[in-house]
N, C-alpha and C positions, 0 to 999 in steps of 0.2 A: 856885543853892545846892543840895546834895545831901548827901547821909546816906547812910552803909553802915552795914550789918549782918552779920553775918554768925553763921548757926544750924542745927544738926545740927535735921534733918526729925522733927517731931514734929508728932501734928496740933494740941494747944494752941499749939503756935508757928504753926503754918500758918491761924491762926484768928487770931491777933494782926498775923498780916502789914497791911500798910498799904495801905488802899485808893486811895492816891496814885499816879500815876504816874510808872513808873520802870524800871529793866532788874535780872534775875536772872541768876545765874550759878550752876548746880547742880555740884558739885565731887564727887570720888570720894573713899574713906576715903585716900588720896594726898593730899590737896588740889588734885590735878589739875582744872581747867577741864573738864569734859565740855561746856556747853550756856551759850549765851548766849541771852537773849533779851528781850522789852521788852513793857510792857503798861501799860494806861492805864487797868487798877485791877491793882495788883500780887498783892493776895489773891486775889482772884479769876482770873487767870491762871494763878499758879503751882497753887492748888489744884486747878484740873483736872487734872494731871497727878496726882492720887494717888489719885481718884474710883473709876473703872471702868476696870479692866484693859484691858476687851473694846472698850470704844470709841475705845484707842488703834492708832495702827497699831505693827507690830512692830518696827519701830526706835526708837519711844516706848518700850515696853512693856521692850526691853533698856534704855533710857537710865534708866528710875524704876530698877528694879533696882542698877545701879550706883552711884545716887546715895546720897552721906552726910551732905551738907549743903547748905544751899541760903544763898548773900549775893545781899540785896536791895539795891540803893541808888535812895532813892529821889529823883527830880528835880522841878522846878516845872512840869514843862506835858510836854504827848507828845512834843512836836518836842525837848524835852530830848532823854528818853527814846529816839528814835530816833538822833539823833545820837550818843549815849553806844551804844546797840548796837550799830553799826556802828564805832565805833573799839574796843571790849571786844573785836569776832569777830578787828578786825586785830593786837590785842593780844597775846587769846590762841589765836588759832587752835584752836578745841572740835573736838575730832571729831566731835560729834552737829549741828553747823551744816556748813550747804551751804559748802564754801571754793572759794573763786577759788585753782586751781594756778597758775595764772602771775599773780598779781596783786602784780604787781610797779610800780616809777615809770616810765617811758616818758618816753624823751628828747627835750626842746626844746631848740632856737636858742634861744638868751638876747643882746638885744642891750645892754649894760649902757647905757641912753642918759643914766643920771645923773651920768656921768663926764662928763670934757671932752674924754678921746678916749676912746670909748666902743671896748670889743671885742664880736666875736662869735663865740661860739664854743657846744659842746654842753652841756648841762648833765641833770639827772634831779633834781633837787633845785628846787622853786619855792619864794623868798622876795620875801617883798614889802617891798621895797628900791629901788620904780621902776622896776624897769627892764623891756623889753619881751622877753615869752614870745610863741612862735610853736612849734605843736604839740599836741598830741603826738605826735611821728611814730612809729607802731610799722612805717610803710613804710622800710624802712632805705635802700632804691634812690633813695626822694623826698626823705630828708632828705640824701642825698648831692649829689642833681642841683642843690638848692636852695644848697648850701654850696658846687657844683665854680662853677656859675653868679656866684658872691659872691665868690669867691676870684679866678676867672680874670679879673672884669672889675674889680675893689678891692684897694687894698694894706692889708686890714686889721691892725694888730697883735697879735698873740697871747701879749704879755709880760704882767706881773702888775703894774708897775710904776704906782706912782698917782701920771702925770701931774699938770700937769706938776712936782709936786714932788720926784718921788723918780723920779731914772733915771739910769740907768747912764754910764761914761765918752766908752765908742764905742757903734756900733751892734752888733747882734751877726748873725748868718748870716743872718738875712730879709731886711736891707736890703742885703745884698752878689749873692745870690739874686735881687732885686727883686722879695720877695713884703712890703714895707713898706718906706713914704719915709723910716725913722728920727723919728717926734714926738718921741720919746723926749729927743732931741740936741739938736730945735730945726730938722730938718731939713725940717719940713713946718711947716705954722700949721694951726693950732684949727679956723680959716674953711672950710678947704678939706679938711680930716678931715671935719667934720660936714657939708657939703656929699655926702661919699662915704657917712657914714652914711644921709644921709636916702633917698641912692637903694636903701641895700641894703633899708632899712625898705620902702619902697614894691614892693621884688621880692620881698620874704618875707609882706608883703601879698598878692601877689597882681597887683600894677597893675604888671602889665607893659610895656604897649602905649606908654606915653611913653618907657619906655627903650629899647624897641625902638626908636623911630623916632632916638631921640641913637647907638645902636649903631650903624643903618645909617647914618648920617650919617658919624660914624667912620669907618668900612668905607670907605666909597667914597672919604674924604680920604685913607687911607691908601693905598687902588688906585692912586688918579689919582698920588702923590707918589715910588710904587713902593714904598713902604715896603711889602713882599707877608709881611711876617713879624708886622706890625701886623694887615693886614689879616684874614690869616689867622685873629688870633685873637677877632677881630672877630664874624668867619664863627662860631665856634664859639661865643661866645656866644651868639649869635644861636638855634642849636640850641639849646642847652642852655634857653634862653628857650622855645622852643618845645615841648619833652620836658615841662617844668614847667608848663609850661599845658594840655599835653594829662591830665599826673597828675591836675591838681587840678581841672580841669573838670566839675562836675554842673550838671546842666540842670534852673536853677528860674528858672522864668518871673519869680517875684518876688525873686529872691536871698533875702537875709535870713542870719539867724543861727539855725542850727538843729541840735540833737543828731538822730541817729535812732537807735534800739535796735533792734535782731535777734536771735532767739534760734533756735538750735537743739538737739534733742537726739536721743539712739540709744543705748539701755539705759543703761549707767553710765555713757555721756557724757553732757556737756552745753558747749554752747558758747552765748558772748554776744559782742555785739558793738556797738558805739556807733561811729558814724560819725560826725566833728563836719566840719559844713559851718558854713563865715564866709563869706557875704557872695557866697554861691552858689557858692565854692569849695571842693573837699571838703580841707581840712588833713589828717586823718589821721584812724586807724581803729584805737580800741582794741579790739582781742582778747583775751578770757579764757576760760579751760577750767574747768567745775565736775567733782567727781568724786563717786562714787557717787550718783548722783541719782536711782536706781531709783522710789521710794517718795516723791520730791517735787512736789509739782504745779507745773505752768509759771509759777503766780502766783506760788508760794517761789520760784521760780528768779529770773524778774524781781524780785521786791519783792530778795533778795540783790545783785542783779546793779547794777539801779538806785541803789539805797541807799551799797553800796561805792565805788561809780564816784564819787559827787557829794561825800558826804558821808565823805572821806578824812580820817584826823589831820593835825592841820598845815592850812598855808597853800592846800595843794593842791588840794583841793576848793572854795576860793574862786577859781579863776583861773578866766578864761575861761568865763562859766557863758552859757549861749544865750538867745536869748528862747523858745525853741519847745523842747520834748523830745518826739520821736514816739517813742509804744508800740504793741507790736504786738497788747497786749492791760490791759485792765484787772488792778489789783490793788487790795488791801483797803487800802494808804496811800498810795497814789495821790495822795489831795488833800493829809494831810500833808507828802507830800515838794513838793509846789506849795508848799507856805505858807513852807516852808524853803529852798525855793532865790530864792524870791522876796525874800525878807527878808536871805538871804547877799550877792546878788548889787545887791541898791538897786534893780532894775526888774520887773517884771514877769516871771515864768519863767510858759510853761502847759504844763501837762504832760499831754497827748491824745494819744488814739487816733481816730486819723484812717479813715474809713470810705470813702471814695473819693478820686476823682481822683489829683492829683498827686503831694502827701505820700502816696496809699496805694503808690505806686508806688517811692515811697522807701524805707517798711518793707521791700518786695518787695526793694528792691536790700539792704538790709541783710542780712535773711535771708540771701539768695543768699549773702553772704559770713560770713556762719554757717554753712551746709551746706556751704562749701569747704574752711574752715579746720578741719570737723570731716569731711570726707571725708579729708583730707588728713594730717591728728593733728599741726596745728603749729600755733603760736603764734609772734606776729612778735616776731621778737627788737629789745633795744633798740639793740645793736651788734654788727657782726660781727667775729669774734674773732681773722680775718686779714690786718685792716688795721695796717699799720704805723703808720701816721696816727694809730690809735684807741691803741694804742699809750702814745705820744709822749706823747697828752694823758692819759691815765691817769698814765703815770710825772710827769707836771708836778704831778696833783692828787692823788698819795699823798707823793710827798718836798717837796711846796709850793716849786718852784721857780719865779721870777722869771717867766723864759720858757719857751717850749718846747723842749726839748733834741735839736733837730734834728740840731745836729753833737754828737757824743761821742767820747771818748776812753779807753782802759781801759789802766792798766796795772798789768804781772805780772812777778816776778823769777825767775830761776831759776837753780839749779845742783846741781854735784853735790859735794856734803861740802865745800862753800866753794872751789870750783875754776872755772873757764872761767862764772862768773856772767856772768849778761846778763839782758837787760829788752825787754819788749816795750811797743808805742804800737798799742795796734789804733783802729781808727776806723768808727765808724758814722756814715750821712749822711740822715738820714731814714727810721733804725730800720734801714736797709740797711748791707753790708759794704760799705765802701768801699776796697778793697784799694790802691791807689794812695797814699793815705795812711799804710798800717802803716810803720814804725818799730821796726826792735832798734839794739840797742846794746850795747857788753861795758859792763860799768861798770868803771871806771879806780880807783876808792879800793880800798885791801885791805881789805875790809870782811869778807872771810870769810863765816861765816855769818849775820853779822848782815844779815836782810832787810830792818831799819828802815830803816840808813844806805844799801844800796842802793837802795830806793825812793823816797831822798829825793833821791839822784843823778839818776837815770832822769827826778824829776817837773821836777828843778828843770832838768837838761838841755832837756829837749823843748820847756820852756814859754821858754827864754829863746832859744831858735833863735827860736821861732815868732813872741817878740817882735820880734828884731832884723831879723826878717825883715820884719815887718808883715802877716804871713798873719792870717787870722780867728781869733778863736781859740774855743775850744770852750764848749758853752755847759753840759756836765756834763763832768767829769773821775770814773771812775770805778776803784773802786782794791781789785785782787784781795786782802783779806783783812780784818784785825778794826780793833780800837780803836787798838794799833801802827800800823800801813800809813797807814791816816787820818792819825795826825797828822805821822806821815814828811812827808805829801803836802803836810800844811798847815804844816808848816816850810820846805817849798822854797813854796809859795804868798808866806808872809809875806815872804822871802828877796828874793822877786821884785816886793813891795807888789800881786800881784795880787785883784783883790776881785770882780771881775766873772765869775766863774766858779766855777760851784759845784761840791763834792765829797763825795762818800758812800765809802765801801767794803761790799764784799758780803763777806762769809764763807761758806765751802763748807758746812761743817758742818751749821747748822740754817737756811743763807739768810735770815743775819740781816744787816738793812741799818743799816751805823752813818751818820750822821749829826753833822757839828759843834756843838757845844755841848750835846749830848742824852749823858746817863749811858745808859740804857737803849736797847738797836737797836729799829729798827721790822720787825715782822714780818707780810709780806705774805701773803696766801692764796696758795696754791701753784698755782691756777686763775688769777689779780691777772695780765694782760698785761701791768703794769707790770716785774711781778718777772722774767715771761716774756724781756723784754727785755734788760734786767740780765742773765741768768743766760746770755744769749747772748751777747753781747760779752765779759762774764768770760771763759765757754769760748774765744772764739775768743784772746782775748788768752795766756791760760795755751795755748795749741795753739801759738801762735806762736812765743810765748817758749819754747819746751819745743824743738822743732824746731829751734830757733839754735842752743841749745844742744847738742843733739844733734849736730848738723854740727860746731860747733868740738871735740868730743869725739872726732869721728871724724879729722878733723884731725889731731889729734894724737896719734892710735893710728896712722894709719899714716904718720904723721911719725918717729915711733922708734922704726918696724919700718924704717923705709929709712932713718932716719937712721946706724944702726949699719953699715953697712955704708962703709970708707975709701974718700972720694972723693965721695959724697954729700953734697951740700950740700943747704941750705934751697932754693935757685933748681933745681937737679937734681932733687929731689922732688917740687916742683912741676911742672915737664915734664914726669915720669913720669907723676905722676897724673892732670894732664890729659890727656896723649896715652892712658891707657890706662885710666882713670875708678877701677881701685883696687889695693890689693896683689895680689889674686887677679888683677886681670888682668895685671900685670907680670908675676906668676910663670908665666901660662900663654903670655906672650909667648916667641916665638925668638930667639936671640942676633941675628940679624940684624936683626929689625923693632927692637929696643931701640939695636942700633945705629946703625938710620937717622934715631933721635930726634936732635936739635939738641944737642951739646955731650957726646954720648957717642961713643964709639970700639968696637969687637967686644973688645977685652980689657976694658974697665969693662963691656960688656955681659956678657960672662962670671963677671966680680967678682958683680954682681948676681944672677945667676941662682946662684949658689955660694951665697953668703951666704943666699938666699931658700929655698936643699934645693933647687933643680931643675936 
């Protein structure tokens, strides 16, 4: 239970404050947030700040100055109190409070195991819905090794589809690929999905060593059988088993479950750092940057550092809590935040500073990786920005599609003043050009310049080849322009009763993404590698289309330069200009070379160069 207040600084109000425990937040004549903070008699806290000038330090001393009001709220016990000021600082981020710069969510494996075919895939978001977190990996190289290791030895699925009641008619490009046996279809059983989950569980654990020994077992069946393409892949996980176990390997004689903290600083840096070791395996290593931290003592810095990490809004702060938290040094809530991780987490948390042996050698290793990341001015990022992969999964988790839109498709119309129209089919295969796939077409209806009726040509052509053909089909259709184009697309869609394929359209304008059944487009950040993606297959499709057209343009410009001349036919023209690539080179040809062309004579080669001025 808690109570807000909120009162312009006056000392009869600063005399009536409540000597309750609870958090303050000092506001400018703005209402802006200057200063959060938390005390376990709240009068008595805040009123220091308005006492003696001389015994604050100078960034106090500016922070009273610009204050015009001060809101109290007060809570039932300290541990309120602290938890509430640590989500007020991520609220409102104060200038006069120490901020974590990069203190952002850090991406886990999420394996969903509450389903009946459970996926595994990245996630940044922790709810508590069952299912198993593994991370935080801020090592972007270890969360890779640990997903290429899951991926190359598991057919996991990456569709959205809630087995087994709701899925699709066919498989779609994973199961043709053979990166998934189709559950989806019916093409796998339950038994032997979850069989494949419980090993990935056990390798994102950690417990390697029994799958090793079922790998090399493989391996060798595969050598002896010749199957050397099996083997091979065999061999690689095997590596990849080994990479992974050399990342996560720290040396504790007792294993156990333990955070370790590190702090480093150097004038207005400051860097932190938490190491979470499971089970004597180091999983990953959050890094944060504080700034301006001139004028903070190490104990502000940890009591910040500590407090934000555990005690996060949301769910997030309750996952994964350790039994052990090593510090590299006391602070004044120390035992507070024990009492609270303790009570969050249902066991025992101890939160010490370790004076010798082996844990002190762990602070040592932490630091170390505080003075690098602060020699260095980086901070691990959660993804990196040039994976195609990362990609894929972004565009699946802003347009919420099914699956992942591995294979795609874009298409664009063009022409000139409703002349020589054509369409293009560009195709990306794993965020990549897949040039082998592109597709133009003229379009056959005299639609003029109506683009609707052309794009609806173009959608419904390609997708009934593709049918009749039995090729895959795509698992996003993507469609150069607005609210029009879209449902062009989704008229040849219905035309074709196709449902297993989804479509959007981008518009150039303000890259706005429409969407079936939404009035309003969705507007991506213009940094969003989702939109990155989009905006590049667009381009390549409007390049394509544009080019076709271009060539049958020229076509036909130098089709009725040579066509005027008596005796030229359509087949004649043709010769020409393959023999000699265009009109300028015809005219700079001699009567003879035109005459040794196939179907001309030195008098038509003459006609020719007459008619041409040469």
């Amino acid at each position: 239970m808690k109570t807000s207040q909120f009162v312009p600084v006056d000392n009869e109000i600063l005399r009536a404050l409540s000597t309750k425990p609870g958090a303050y937040l000092f506001r400018d004549i703005q209402g802006s947030v200057l200063y959060v903070g938390k005390a376990k008699n709240l009068r008595s806290r805040v009123r220091s700040y308005f006492r003696s000038q001389e015994d604050l330090s100078p960034k106090n001393q500016q922070l009273v100055r610009l204050i015009d009001s001060v809101e109290n709220i007060v809570v039932g016990s300290e541990t309120e109190a602290l938890i509430l000021e640590a989500n007020l600082i991520k609220e409102h981020r104060p200038r006069f409070n120490i901020l974590l710069r990069d203190d952002k969510k850090y991406p886990y494996i999420k394996v969903t195991v509450g389903e009946p075919f459970p996926r595994v895939y990245v996630t940044r978001r922790i709810v508590n819905d069952g299912s198993r977190y593994f991370g935080p990996y801020t090592s972007v190289n270890q969360m890779r090794q640990a997903l290429e290791v899951v991926n190359r030895l598991h057919t996991v699925r990456s569709c959205r589809y809630k087995l087994p009641r709701d899925g699709p008619d066919r498989p779609c490009l994973d199961y043709h690929i053979h990166r998934c046996k189709a559950p989806c279809v019916g093409l796998q059983s339950e038994a032997e999905y979850r069989g494949m989950i419980d090993e990935i569980l056990r390798i994102l654990e950690g417990d390697t060593e029994a799958i090793r020994s079922h790998i090399e077992v493989r391996m060798m069946e595969a050598s002896g059988s010749l199957d050397f393409e099996l083997a091979a892949k065999m061999r690689d996980v095997l590596s990849g088993l080994d990479a992974l176990v050399r990342e996560q390997r720290v040396h504790l004689t007792q294993g156990g479950d333990i955070d370790i903290v590190g702090l480093a600083r150097d004038d207005e840096l400051g860097v932190g750092v938490v190491l979470k070791v499971r089970s004597g395996l180091l999983l990953g290593r959050v890094t944060q940057r504080f700034g301006k931290v001139r004028e903070e003592t190490s104990e502000d810095l940890l009591s910040s550092l500590v407090s934000r990490n555990y005690l996060g809004v949301g769910d997030e702060g309750m996952v994964d809590l350790p039994r052990t938290v090593l510090l590299p040094s006391h602070f004044p809530d120390q035992g507070l935040l024990e009492r609270v991780l303790t009570e969050v987490a249902g066991h025992r948390v101890r939160v010490t500073v370790p004076q010798r042996g082996e844990k002190l050698r762990l602070i040592e290793l932490a630091e170390v990786n505080a003075r690098q990341a602060m020699e260095d001015r980086i901070v691990a990022l959660a993804y990196s920005a040039d994976r195609a992969e990362d990609a894929l999964f972004s565009l699946q988790n802003e347009l919420g599609l099914k699956v992942v839109p591995r294979l795609m498709v874009c298409f664009d119309v063009s022409h000139m003043q409703g002349k020589e129209t054509v369409a293009s089919a560009v195709v990306f295969r794993n965020g990549e050009p897949n040039r082998a796939g592109y597709r133009h077409m003229r379009i056959k209806g005299d639609w003029g310049n109506d683009d609707f009726q052309s794009m609806q040509e173009a959608v419904y052509r390609y997708f009934r080849r593709r049918l009749d053909e039995g090729a895959p089909l795509p698992d996003l259709a993507v469609i150069d322009g607005g609210k029009g184009q879209l449902s062009a697309a989704q008229n040849a869609f219905d035309h074709l009763a196709l449902r297993d394929v989804a479509v959007v359209a981008l518009a150039k304008k303000e890259e706005e993404v429409f969407t079936p059944g939404k009035k309003t487009p969705l507007r991506l950040d213009r940094r969003n590698r989702a939109l990155h993606i989009l905006q590049r297959i667009r381009d390549e499709a409007h390049r394509f289309a544009v080019r076709y057209n271009r060539k049958l343009r020229t076509k036909r410009t130098l089709r009725s330069q040579l066509g005027d001349i008596p005796g030229i036919g359509p087949h004649r023209q043709t010769v020409l200009l393959r023999r000699f690539g265009s009109v300028k080179g015809v005219k700079g040809a001699t009567k003879e070379e035109i005459a040794r062309v196939p179907g001309f004579s030195k008098a038509l080669a003459s006609r020719v160069l007459t008619y041409l001025g040469n």
